[in-house]
C-alpha positions in Angstrom: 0.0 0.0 0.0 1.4 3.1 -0.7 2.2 5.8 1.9 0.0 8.6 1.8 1.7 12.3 1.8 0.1 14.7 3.9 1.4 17.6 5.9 3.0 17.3 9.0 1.2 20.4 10.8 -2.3 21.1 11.2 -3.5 23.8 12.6 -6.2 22.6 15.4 -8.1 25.6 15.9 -9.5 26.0 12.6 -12.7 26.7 12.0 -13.0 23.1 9.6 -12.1 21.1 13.0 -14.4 22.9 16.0 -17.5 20.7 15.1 -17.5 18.0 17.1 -17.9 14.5 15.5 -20.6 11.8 15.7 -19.3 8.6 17.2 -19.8 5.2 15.1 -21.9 2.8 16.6 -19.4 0.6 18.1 -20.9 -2.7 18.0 -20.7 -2.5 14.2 -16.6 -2.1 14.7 -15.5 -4.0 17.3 -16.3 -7.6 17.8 -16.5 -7.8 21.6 -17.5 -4.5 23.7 -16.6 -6.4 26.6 -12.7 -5.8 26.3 -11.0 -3.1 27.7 -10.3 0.0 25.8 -6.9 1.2 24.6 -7.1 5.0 23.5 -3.9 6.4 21.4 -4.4 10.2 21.1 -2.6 11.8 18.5 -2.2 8.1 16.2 -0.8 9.5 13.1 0.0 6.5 11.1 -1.5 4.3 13.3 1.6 2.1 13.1 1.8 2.2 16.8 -1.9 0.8 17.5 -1.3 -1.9 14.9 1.3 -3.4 16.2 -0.3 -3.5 19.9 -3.7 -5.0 18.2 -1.9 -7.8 17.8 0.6 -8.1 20.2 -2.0 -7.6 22.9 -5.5 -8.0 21.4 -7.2 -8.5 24.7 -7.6 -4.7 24.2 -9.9 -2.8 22.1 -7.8 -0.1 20.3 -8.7 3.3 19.6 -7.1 5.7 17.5 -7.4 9.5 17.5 -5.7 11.7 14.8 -6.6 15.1 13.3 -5.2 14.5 9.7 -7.9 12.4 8.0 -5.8 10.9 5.4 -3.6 9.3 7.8 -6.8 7.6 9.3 -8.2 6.7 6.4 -4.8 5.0 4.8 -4.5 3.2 8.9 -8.4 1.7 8.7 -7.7 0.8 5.1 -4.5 -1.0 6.7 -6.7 -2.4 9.5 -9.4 -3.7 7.0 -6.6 -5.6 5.0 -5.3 -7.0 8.0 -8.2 -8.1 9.3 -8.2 -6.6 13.0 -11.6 -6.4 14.8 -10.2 -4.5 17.8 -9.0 -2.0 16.4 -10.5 1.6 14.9 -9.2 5.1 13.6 -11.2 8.0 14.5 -11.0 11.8 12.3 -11.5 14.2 15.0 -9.8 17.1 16.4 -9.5 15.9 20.0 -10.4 18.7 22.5 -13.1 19.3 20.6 -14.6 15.6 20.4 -12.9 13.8 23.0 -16.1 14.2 25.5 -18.4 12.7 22.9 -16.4 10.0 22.0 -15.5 8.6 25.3 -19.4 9.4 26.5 -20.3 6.8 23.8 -18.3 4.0 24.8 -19.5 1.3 27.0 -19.6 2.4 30.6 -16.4 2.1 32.5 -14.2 1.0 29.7 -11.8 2.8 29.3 -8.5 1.6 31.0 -5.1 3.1 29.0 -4.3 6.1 27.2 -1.1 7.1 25.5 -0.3 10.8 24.6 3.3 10.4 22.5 5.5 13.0 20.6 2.7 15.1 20.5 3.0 18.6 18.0 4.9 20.9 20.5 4.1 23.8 18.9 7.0 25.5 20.1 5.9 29.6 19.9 4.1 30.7 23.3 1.4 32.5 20.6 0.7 28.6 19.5 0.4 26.9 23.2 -3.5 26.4 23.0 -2.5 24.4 19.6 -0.8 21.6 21.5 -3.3 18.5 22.7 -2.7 18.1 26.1 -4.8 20.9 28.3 -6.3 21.2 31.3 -9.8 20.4 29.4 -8.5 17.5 28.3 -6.8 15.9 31.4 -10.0 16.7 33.1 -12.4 14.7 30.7 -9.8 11.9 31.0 -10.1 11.7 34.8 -14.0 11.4 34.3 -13.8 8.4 31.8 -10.9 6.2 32.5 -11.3 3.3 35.0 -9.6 3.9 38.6 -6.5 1.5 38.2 -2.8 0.7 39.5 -1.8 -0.5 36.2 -3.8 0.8 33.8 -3.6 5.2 33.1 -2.0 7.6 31.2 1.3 7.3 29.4 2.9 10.3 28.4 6.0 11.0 26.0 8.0 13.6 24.1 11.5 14.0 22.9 10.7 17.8 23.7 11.8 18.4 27.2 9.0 21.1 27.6 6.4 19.5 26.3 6.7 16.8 28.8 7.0 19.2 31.4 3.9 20.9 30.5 2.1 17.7 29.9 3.1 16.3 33.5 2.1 19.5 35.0 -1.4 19.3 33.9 -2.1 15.6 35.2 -0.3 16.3 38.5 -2.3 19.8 38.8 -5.8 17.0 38.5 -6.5 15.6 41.9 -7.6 12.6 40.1 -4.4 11.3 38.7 -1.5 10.5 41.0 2.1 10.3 39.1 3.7 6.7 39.1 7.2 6.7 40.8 7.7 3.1 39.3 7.1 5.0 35.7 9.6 8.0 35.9 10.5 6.0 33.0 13.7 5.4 31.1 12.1 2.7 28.6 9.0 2.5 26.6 6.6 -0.3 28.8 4.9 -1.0 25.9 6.3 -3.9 23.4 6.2 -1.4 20.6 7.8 2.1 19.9 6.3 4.5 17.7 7.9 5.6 14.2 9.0 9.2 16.2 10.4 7.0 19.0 12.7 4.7 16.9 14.1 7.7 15.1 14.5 10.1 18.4 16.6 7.0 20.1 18.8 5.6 16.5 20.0 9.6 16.9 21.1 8.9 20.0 18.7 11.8 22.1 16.5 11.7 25.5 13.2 10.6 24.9 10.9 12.1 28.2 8.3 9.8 29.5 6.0 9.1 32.8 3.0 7.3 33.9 -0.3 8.8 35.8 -2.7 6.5 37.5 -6.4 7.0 37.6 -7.2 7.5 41.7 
């Protein structure tokens, strides 16, 4: 299949991406509602996802990525392979995200992953990066209270992370993880940004918040 060109920055506040979206009906997606859910925000080529589906498929995956032709060329991928717990959402997230996780099955929701997300680096652009204090907030209503499930956050931007960590530990619903101040990935696969970040030999910034 071949890879679909599409630019690497989208601008999240415009006007095209403020309506939010109307969930699929999930039954029609996944084949059993009664697995866990496994939310990437921020999927891009869905690579990541993929791999987990079937490394771990007693997860249902979920996929959240702003450029639509990236998520249509990862459900096209997902449809050859044959996956049924795995989807790809078009949404902007902190528009949608409430909607979407109000539509899944009740207490479902047990991991998210935020990594390498746009750091928008100007100060003028800070409301253009994913993780806000909306966001964190909606997270601590769905996700399930859990020692091993939560968030897992990463960035080879040093600020970024520290940003990110900020908001979860300002939440009083999310407690940091001193077992995941992390210096390796837990997860059995690494995204495409986190192979290239380490084969160049730089710091990749990572940690783990738990649902309370």
């Amino acid at each position: 299949m071949p890879r679909v060109r599409v630019r690497q920055h989208v601008n999240p506040l415009s006007q095209k991406y403020q309506a939010p979206i109307t969930p699929p009906k999930w039954e029609q997606i996944y084949a059993d509602l009664d697995k866990p859910f496994f939310l990437d925000i921020g999927s891009a080529r869905g690579r990541f996802l993929l791999e987990m589906a079937e490394s771990q498929p007693q997860y249902n995956y979920l996929g959240l990525e702003v450029r639509e032709p990236l998520v249509e060329e990862a459900n096209l991928k997902r449809d050859h392979l044959g996956f049924t717990n795995l989807h790809y959402l078009f949404c902007q997230v902190n528009v949608s995200l409430p909607t979407i996780l109000s539509s899944l099955p009740k207490k479902s929701l047990y991991l998210v992953t935020i990594q390498f997300p746009d750091p928008w680096f100007k100060k003028r652009h800070a409301k253009r990066r994913i993780v806000q204090p909306e966001l964190v907030d909606t997270l601590a209503q769905y996700l399930v209270p859990s020692k091993e499930g939560g968030v897992f956050l990463q960035s080879d931007v040093q600020f970024v992370s520290e940003e990110m960590t900020r908001y979860f530990a300002a939440h009083p619903k999310f407690i940091q993880s001193p077992a995941f101040l992390l210096a390796e990935n837990p997860f059995p696969v690494a995204t495409e940004r986190e192979t290239t970040v380490l084969s160049q030999g730089e710091p990749v910034y990572r940690t783990w918040f738990c649902r309370q």
